[in-house]
C-alpha positions as CSV (number, residue, x, y, z in Angstrom):
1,X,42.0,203.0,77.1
2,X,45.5,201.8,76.5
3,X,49.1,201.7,78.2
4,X,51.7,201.8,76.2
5,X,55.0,199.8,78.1
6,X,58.6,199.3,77.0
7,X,60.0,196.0,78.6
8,X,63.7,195.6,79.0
9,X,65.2,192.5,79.9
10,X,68.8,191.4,80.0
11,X,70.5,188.4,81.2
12,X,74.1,188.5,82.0
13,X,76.6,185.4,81.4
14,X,80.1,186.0,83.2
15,X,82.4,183.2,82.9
16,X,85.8,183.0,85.3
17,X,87.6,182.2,81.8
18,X,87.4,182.1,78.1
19,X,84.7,179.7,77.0
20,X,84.1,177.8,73.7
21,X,80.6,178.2,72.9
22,X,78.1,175.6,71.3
23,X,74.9,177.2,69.2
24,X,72.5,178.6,71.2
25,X,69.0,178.8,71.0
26,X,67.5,182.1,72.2
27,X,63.2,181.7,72.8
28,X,62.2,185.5,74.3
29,X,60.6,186.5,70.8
30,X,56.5,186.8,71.5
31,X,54.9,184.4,69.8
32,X,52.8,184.7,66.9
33,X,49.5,184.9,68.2
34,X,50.1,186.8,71.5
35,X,46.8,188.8,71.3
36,X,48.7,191.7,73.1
37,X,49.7,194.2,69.7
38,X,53.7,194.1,70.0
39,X,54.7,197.5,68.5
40,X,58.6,196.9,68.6
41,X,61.0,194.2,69.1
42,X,64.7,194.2,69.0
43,X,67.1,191.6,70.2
44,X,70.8,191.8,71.2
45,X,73.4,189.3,71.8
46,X,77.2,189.5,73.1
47,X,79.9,188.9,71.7
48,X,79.3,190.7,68.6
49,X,80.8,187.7,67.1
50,X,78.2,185.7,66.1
51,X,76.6,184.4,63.2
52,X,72.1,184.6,63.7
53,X,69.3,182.8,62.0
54,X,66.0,183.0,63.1
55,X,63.6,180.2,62.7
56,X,60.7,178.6,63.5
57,X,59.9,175.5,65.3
58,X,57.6,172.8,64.8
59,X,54.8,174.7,66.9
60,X,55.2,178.2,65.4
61,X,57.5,179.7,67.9
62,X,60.6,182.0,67.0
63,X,63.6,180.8,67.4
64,X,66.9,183.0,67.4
65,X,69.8,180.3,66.8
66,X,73.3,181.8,67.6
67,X,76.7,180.5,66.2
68,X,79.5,181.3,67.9
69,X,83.3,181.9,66.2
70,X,85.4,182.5,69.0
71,X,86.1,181.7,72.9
72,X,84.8,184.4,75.2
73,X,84.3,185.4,79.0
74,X,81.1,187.4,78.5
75,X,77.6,185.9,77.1
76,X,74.6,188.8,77.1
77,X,71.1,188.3,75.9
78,X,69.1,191.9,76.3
79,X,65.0,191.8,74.5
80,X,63.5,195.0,74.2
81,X,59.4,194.8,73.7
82,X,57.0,197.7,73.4
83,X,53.7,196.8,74.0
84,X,50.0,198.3,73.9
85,X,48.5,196.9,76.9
86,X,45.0,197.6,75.2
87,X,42.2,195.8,78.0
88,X,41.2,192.1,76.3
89,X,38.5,190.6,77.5
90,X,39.5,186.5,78.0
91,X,36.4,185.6,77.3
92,X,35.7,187.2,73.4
93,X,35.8,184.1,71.8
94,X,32.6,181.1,70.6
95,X,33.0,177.5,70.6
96,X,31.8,175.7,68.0
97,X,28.3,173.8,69.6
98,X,30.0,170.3,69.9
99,X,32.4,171.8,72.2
100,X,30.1,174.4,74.2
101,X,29.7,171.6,76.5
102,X,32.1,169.5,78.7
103,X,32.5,166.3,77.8
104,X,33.3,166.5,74.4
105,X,35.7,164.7,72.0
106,X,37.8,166.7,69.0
107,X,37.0,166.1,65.2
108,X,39.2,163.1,64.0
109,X,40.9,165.7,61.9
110,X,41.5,168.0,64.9
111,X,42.5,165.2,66.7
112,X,45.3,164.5,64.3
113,X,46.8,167.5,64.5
114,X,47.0,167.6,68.2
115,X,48.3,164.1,69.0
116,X,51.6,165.9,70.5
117,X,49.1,167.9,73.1
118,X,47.4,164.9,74.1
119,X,50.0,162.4,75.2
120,X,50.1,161.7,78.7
121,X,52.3,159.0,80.9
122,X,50.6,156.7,82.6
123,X,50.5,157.4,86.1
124,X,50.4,154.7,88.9
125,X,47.1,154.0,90.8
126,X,47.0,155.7,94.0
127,X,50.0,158.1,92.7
128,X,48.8,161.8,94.0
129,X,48.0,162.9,90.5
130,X,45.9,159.6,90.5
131,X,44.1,161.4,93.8
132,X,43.7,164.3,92.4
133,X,42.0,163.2,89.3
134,X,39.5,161.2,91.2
135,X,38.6,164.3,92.8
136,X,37.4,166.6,89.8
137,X,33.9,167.0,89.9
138,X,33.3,166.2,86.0
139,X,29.2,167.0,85.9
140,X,28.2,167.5,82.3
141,X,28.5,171.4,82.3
142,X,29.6,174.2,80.0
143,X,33.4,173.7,78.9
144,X,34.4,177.1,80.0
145,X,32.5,177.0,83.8
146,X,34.4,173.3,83.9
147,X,37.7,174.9,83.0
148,X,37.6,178.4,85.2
149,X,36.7,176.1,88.4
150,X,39.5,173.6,87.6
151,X,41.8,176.7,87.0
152,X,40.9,178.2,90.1
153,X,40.3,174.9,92.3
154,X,44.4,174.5,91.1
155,X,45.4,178.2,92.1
156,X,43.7,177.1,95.6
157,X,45.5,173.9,96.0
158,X,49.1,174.7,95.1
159,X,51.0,177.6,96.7
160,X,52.9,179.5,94.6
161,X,57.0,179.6,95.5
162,X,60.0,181.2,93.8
163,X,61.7,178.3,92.9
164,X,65.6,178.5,92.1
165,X,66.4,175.1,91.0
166,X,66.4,174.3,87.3
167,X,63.8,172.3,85.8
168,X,60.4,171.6,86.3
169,X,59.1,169.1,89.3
170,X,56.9,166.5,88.3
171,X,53.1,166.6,88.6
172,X,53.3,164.3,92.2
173,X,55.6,165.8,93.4
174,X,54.3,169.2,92.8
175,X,51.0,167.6,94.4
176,X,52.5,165.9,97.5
177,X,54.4,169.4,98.3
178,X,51.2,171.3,97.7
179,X,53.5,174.0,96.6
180,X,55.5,174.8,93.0
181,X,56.8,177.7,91.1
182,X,54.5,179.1,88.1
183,X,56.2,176.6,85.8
184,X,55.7,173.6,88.1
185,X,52.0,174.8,88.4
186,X,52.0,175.2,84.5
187,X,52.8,172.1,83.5
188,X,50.6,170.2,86.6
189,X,47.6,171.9,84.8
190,X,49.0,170.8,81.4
191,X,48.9,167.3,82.1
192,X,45.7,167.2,84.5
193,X,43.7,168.9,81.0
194,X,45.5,166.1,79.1
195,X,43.8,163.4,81.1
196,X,40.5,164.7,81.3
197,X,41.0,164.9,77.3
198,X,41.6,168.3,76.6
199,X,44.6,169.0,74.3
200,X,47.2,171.4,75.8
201,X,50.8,172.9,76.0
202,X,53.2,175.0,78.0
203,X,53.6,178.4,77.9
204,X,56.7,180.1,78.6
205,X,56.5,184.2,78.1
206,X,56.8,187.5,80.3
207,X,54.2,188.4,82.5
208,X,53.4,192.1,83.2
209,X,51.6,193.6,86.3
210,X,50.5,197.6,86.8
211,X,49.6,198.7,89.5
212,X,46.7,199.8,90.2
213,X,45.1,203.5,89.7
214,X,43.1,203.3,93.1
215,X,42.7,200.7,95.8
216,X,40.4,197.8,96.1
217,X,38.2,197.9,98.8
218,X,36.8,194.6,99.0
219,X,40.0,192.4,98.0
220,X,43.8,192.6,97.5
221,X,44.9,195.7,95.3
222,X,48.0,193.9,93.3
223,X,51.1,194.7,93.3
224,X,52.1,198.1,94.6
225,X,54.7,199.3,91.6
226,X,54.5,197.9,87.9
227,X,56.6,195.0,87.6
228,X,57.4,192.2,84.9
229,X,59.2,188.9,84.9
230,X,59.2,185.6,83.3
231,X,56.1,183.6,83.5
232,X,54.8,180.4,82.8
233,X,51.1,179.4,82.2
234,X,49.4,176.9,80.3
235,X,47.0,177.1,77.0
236,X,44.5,174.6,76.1
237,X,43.2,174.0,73.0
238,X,39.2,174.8,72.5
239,X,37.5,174.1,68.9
240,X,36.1,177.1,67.5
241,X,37.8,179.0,69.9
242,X,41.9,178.2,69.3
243,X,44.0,178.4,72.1
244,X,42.8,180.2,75.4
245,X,45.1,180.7,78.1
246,X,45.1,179.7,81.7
247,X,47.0,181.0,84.7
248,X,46.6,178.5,87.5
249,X,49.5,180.9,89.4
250,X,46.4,183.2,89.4
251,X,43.6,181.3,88.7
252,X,42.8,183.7,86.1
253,X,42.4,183.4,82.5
254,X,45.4,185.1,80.6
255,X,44.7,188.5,79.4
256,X,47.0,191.8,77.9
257,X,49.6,191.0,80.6
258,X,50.9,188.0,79.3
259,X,52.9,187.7,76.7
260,X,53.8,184.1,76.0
261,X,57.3,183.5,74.0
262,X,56.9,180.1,73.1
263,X,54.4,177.3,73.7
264,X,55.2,173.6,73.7
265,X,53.6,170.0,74.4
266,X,57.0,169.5,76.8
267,X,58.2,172.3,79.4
268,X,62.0,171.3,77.8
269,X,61.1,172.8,74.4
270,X,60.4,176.7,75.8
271,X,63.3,176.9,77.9
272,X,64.0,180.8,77.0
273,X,68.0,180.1,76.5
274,X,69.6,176.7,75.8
275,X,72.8,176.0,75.0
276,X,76.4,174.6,75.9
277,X,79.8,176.3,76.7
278,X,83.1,174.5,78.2
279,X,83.4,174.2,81.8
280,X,83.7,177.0,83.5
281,X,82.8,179.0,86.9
282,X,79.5,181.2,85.9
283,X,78.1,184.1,87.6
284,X,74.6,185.0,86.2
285,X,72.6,188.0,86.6
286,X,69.1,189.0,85.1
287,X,67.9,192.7,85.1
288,X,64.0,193.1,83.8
289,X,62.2,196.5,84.1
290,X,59.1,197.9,82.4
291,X,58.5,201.5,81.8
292,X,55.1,203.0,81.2
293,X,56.0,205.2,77.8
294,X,52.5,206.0,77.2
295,X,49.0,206.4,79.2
296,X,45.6,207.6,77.7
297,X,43.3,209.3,80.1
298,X,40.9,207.2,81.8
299,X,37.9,207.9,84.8
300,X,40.6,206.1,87.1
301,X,43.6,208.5,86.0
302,X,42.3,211.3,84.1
303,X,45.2,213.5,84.0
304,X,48.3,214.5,86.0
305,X,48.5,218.2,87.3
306,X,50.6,219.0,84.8
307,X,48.7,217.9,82.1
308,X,45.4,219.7,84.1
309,X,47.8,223.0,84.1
310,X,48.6,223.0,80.4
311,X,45.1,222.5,80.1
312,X,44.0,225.7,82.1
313,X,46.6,227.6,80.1
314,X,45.7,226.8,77.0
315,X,42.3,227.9,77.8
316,X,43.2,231.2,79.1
317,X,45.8,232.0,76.5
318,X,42.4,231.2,73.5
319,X,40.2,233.5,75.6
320,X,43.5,236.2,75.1
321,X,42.8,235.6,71.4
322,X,39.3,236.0,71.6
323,X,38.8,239.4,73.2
324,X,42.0,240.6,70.9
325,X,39.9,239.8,67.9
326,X,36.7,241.5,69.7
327,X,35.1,238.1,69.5
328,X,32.0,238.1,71.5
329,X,29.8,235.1,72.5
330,X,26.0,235.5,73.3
331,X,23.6,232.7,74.8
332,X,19.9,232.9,73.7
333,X,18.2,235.1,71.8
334,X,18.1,236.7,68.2
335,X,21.1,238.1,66.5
């Protein structure tokens, strides 16, 4: 069973007078492994006028770098995705047998390669991320039963906000408040994996929600219409298994609904848009809307009526052809 979606999302840059415009650095690409199959992308920029290269950073993430050529009063960025949002199960993956258990320590050749997702500040004794650390209960166990409670331990301790501001609070603070925005929670988990010795980034990417084909009746149902917006999440970094993704927003695992646009050992480094212009007055708008484009039948949703009446009719209009040809069907019996 599969939905196929096309995200749109556009964000709007109007300036009270003509800017000058420094390069720009455009992350809303999906990254290279995003398990969800991306079936088209497209990307368009205003003012016309602009020179693009697309790279890659240090990490693998695309990067659309924009060069400006003259002053403007208008800056657009609009992504269009289409997506299979074919069901994947978070937990298809093995981990190699010194890992399958919690504590366990990387390869020195592993651990090489992930020196950027290890490094952590030192925090102060008694700080609240100090606290917080105490607290974990770190029982020799499976890695992935050690990593779901911590996930969802985190989604129970911090309430999620919709947070304006720019930027991204810091792990104490984000603890003393007991409340943070996706991002803040993101990058709490990030460093809280780092000090238990787990290697991990931060995700940046779109998130997208259906809604769902019948009601729950033992819990909440989700949201009521499909909806999509930028998320942030984090991944941590599992040997034999790669990257697996953790929500603590949701306290879920990450699965066909995230999409994640780039990932990075600093929150800084997957800001979707960066750039500089002159000083100006700026009035921003962002427009995001997913459309359901495609929808296989399923027990849930088997068809629509209309799909049920083309059925009927197409059934009736082959029995017309059958008694026209004198085609007669029998049941039992010889011939």
């Amino acid at each position: 069973m599969s939905i196929r979606v096309a995200l749109y999302h556009r964000s709007q840059y109007h300036y009270d007078r003509p800017v000058e415009m420094g390069p720009h650095v455009i992350r809303l690409r999906p990254a290279p492994h995003c398990r969800t199959p991306v079936l088209s992308y497209s990307l368009r920029v205003t003012p016309e006028d602009h020179f693009l290269n697309w790279q890659q950073d240090p990490y693998g993430n695309y990067l659309a770098r924009m060069v400006f050529h003259k002053p403007t009063t208008e800056f657009n960025v609009e992504v269009a995705v289409n997506a299979e949002m074919t069901v994947i199960n978070p937990f298809d993956f093995f981990l190699e047998a010194e890992a399958e258990h919690y504590p366990f320590t990387y390869t020195p050749t592993l651990l090489k390669d992930l020196m950027p997702f290890l490094h952590v500040s030192p925090i102060m004794e008694g700080s609240p991320l100090a606290e917080f650390l105490r607290t974990v209960d770190r029982t020799p166990r499976k890695t992935i039963d050690f990593l779901v409670d911590l996930n969802r331990h985190l989604k129970e301790e911090i309430n999620y906000v919709i947070r304006m501001e720019p930027g991204v609070q810091s792990c104490d603070e984000t603890l003393t408040k007991r409340s943070g925005s996706c991002r803040d929670s993101g990058w709490l988990l990030v460093n809280i994996l780092r000090h238990l010795g787990f290697a991990a980034r931060f995700v940046s990417g779109y998130l997208i929600q259906h809604t769902a084909d019948v009601k729950s009746l033992d819990g909440p149902s989700g949201p009521e219409n499909d909806f999509t917006d930028l998320h942030a999440w984090t991944e941590v970094f599992l040997p034999g298994a790669g990257w697996i993704g953790l929500d603590p927003t949701s306290g879920l695992l990450a699965g066909e609904g995230h999409i994640p646009l780039a990932c990075t050992p600093e929150p800084i480094s997957a800001a979707p848009i960066t750039g500089s212009t002159t000083q100006a007055e700026c009035d921003f708008q962002v427009t995001m809307t997913v459309t359901r484009i495609h929808e296989d039948p399923r027990v849930t949703k088997p068809y629509t009526e209309e799909q049920w009446n083309a059925i009927t009719q197409f059934g009736h209009a082959v029995d017309e052809r059958l008694s026209a040809g004198d085609v007669r069907l029998t049941m039992g019996g010889e011939p």
